[in-house]
C-alpha positions as MATLAB code, in Angstrom:
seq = 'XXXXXXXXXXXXXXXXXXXXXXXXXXXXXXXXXXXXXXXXXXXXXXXXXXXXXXXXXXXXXXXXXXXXXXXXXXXXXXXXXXXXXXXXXXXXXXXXXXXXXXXXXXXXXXXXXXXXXXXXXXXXXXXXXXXXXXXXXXXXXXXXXXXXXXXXXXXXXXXXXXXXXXXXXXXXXXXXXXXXXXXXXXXXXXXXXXXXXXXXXX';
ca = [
      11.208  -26.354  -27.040;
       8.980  -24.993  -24.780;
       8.280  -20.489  -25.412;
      10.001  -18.177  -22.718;
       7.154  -16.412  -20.588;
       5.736  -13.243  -22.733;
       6.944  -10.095  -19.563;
       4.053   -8.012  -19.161;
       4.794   -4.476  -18.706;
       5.139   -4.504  -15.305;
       7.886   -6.941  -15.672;
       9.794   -4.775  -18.473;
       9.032   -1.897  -15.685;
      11.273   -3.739  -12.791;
      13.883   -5.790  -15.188;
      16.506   -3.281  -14.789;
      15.999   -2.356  -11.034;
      19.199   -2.863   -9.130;
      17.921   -1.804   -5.497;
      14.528   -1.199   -3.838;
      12.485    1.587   -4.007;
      12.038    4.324   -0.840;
       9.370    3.211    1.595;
       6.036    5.266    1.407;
       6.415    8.759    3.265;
       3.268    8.276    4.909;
       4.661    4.924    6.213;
       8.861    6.207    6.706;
       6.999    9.434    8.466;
       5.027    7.520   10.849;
       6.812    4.337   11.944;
       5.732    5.326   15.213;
       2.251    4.077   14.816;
       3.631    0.403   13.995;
       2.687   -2.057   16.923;
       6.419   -4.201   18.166;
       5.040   -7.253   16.124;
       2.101   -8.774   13.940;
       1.276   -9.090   10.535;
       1.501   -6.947    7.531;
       0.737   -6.878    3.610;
       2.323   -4.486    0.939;
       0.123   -4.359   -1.350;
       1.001   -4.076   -4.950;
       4.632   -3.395   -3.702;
       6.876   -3.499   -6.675;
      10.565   -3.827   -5.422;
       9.679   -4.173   -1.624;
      10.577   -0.840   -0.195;
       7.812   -0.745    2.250;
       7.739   -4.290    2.529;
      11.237   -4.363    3.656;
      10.754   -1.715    5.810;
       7.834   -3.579    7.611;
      10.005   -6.729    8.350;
      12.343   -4.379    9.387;
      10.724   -3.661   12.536;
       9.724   -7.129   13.442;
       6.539   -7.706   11.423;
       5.467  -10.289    9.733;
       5.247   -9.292    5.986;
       3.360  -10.613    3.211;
       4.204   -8.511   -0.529;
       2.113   -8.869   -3.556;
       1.982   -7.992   -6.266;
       1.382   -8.829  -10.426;
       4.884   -9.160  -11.470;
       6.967  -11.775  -11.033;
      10.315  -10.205  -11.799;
       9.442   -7.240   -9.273;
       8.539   -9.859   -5.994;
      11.808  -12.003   -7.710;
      14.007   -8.716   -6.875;
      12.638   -8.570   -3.361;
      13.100  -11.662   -2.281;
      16.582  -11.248   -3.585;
      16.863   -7.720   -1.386;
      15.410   -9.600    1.800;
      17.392  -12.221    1.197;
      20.770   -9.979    0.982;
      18.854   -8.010    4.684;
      18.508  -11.548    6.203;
      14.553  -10.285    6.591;
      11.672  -13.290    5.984;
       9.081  -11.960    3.316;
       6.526  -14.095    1.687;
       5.862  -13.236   -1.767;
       2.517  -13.897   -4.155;
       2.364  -12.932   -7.910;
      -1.622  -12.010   -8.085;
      -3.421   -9.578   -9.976;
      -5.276   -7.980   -7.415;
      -7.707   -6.425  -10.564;
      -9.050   -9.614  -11.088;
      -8.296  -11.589   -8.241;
      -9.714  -11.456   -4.916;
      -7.340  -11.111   -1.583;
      -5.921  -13.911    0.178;
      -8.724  -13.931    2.963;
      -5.791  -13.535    6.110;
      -6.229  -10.457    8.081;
      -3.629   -8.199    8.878;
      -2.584   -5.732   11.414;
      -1.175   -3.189    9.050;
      -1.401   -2.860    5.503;
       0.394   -0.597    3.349;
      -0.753    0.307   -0.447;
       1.815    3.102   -1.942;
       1.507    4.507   -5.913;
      -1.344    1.995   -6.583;
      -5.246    3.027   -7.355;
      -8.082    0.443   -7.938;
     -11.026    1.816   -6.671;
     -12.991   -1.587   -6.429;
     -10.473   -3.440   -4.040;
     -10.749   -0.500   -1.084;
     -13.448   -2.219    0.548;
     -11.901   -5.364    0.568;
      -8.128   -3.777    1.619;
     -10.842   -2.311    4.467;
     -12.015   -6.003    5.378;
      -8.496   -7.634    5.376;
      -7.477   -5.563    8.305;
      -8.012   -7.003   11.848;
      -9.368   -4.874   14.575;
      -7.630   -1.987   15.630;
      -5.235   -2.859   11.789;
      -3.980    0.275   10.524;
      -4.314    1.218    7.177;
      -1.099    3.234    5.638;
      -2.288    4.878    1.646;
      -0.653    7.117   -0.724;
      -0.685    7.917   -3.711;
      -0.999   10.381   -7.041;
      -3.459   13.255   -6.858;
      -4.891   14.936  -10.104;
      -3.950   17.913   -8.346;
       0.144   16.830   -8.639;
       2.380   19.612   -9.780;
       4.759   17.596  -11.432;
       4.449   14.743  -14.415;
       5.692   12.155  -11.208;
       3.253    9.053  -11.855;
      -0.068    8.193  -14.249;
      -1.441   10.871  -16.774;
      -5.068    8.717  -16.757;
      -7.599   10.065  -14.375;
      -8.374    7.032  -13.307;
      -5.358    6.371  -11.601;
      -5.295    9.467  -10.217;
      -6.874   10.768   -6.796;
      -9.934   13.650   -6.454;
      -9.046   15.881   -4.013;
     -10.006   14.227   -0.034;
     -11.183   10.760   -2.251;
      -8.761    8.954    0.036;
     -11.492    9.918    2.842;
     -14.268    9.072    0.701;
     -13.214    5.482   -0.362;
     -12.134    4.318    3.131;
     -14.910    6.336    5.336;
     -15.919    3.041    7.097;
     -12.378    3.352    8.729;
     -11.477    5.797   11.741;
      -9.447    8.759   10.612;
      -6.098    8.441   12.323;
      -4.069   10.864    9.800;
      -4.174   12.684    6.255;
      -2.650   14.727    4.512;
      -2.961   16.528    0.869;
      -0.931   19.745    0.329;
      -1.725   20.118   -3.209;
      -0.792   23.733   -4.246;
      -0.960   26.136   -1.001;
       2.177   27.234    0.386;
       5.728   26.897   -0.319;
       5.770   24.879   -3.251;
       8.772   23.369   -2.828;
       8.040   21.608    0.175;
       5.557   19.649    2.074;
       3.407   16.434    0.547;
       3.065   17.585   -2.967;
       1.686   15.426   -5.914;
       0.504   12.787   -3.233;
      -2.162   11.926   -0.429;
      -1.406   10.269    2.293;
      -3.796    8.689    4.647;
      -3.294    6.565    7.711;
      -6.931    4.850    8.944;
      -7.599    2.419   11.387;
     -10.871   -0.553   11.811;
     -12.835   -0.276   14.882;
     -15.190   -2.697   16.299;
     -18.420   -1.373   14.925;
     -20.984   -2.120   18.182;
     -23.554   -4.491   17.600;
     -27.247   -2.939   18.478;
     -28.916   -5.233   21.083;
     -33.028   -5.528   21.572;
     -32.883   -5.501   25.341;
     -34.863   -2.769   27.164;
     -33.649   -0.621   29.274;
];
């Protein structure tokens, strides 16, 4: 009789999730910036909330991420939304990205500092690039203790500066704590054409 699958602990995370989780902010706040069609990834996208979103307004999603009962649950929640949503169990930590290209791509609550220059390379001219996630500046226990998973303040800038700036935002602790982006950064960049030098004179 052959063993039941051991879960890892990103399955025993999911197994009990009955719904999707909320879309990104920096993606919900700024649907505006989506073009009418095209191709998208959520990466590392749990239960599909941006993912869902995305098909939601006509683009053409791929979701991955390391657990299987997580993308299970999403296509189950597309499914129920009539949306199309191609799943792919990978572990982007030790395996590269499926070489497409994408118009937008959407990484929410996820840090591995190694795969931002290949999330940079997977987007096609003009792609947009939608980020949040934790600070070690949070105010609240919401998300990882280790700071490795957690942001230096303006790193989002930092690890994607071969991108063009289109928004960001880090509220940290100024203000009115009780509103604003607190305990996140959110970053919206987009790939330009670099211009290739020529040797002709002038």
């Amino acid at each position: 009789m052959m063993s039941r699958p051991t879960m890892t602990k990103w399955d025993r995370r999911f197994a009990d999730a009955t719904s999707p989780n909320e879309p990104a902010k920096v993606l919900k706040d700024n649907t505006h910036l989506l073009p009418p069609a095209g191709r998208a990834l959520d990466l590392a996208c749990g239960l599909g909330g941006n993912a869902l979103l995305l098909a939601q307004h006509g683009m053409q999603v791929d979701a991955i991420d390391a657990s299987a009962v997580a993308l299970q649950k999403l296509a189950g929640f597309a499914h129920e939304q009539a949306l199309a949503i191609h799943t792919l169990q990978l572990d982007v930590e030790r395996d590269p990205l499926p070489p497409q290209r994408y118009d937008i791509i959407v990484c929410s609550h996820f840090l591995f500092r190694p795969l931002c220059s290949q999330i940079s390379q997977r987007l096609q001219t003009d792609g947009l690039l939608f980020y949040q996630t934790f600070t070690r500046n949070k105010l609240t226990d919401r998300g990882p203790d280790s700071p490795a998973y957690l942001l230096q303040t303006n790193e989002l800038l930092r690890l994607f500066a071969q991108l063009e700036l289109v928004a960001y935002r880090e509220d940290g602790r100024n203000g009115d704590l009780d509103r604003g982006y607190r305990d996140v950064a959110c970053y919206i960049g987009k790939r330009v054409e670099q211009n290739t030098p020529t040797n002709s004179a002038i």
